[in-house]
C-alpha positions as CSV (number, residue, x, y, z in Angstrom):
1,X,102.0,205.5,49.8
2,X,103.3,207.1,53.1
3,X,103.3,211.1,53.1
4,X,106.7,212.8,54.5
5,X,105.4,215.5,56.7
6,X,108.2,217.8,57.7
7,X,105.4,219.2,60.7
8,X,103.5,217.8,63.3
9,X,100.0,217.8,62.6
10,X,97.6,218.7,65.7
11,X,93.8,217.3,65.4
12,X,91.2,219.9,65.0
13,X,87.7,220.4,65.0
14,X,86.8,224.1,64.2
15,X,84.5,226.0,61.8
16,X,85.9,227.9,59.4
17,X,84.8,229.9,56.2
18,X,86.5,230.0,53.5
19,X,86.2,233.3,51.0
20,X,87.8,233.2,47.5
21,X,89.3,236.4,45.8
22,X,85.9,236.6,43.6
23,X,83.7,236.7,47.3
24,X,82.5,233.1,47.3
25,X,82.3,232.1,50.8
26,X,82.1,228.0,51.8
27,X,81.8,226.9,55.0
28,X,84.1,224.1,56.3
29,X,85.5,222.0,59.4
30,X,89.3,222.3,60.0
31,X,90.6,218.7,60.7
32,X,94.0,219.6,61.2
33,X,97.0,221.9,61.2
34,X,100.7,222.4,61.4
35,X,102.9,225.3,61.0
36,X,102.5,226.0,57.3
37,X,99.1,224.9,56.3
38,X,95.3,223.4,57.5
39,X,93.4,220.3,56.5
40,X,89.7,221.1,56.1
41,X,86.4,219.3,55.0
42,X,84.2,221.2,52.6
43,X,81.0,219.9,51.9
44,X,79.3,222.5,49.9
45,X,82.0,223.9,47.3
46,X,85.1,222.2,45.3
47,X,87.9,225.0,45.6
48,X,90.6,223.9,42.3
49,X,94.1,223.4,43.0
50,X,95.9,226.9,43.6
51,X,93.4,228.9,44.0
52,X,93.9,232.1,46.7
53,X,91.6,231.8,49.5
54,X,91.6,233.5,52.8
55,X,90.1,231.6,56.1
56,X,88.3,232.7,59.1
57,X,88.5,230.4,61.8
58,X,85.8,230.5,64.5
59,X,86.7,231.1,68.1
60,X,85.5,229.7,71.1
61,X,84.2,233.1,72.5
62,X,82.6,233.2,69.1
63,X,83.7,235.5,66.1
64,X,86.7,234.6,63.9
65,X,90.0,234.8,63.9
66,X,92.9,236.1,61.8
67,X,92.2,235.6,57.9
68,X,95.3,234.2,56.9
69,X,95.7,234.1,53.1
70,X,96.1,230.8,51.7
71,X,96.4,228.5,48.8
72,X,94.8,225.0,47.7
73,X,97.9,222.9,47.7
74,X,95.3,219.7,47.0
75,X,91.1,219.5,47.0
76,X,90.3,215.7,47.0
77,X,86.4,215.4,47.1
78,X,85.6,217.4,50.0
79,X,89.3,217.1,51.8
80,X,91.0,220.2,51.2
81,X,94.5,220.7,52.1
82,X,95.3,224.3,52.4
83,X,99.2,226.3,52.7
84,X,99.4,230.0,54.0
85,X,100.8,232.3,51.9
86,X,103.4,234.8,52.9
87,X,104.6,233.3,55.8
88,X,100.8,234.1,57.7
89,X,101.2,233.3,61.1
90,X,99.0,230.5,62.6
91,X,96.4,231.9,64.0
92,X,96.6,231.7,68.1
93,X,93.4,228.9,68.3
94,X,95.2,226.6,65.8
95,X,98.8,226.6,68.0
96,X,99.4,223.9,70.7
97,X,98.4,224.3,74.7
């Protein structure tokens, strides 16, 4: 079954950490994003569907990014698709050059 996408997604290969409203942290690869959301891989943690989390995305010059609040919109082994909440911008490493 063919997805409709209503945004481009861009190829990515980030780390990122992930940290759930109870503190867990999991550390994961961003695959891809578009303008509302990410697609990550997350070896070491299952996140549920909906669940809040916030990301940190890694910069080249090293420390993270914004933390742009975000929710589980699907977790599929360790694919995890992930939606910002409140409009969060993308963070400026994510956007097109």
């Amino acid at each position: 079954m063919l997805e409709h996408r209503y945004h481009r997604r861009i190829p990515q290969d980030l780390p990122a950490v992930l940290r759930t409203r109870t503190g867990e942290t999991a550390t994961c690869r961003i695959t891809d994003c578009c303008s509302d959301g990410i697609g990550l891989i997350c070896e070491d943690t299952k996140l549920p569907e909906g669940a809040i989390v916030e990301v940190a995305v890694a910069t080249e010059q090293g420390g993270s990014a914004a933390r742009p609040r975000s929710y589980v919109i699907h977790a599929e082994g360790e694919r995890v698709g992930l939606m910002w909440l409140d409009d969060a911008p993308v963070p400026a490493c994510l956007k097109p050059r």
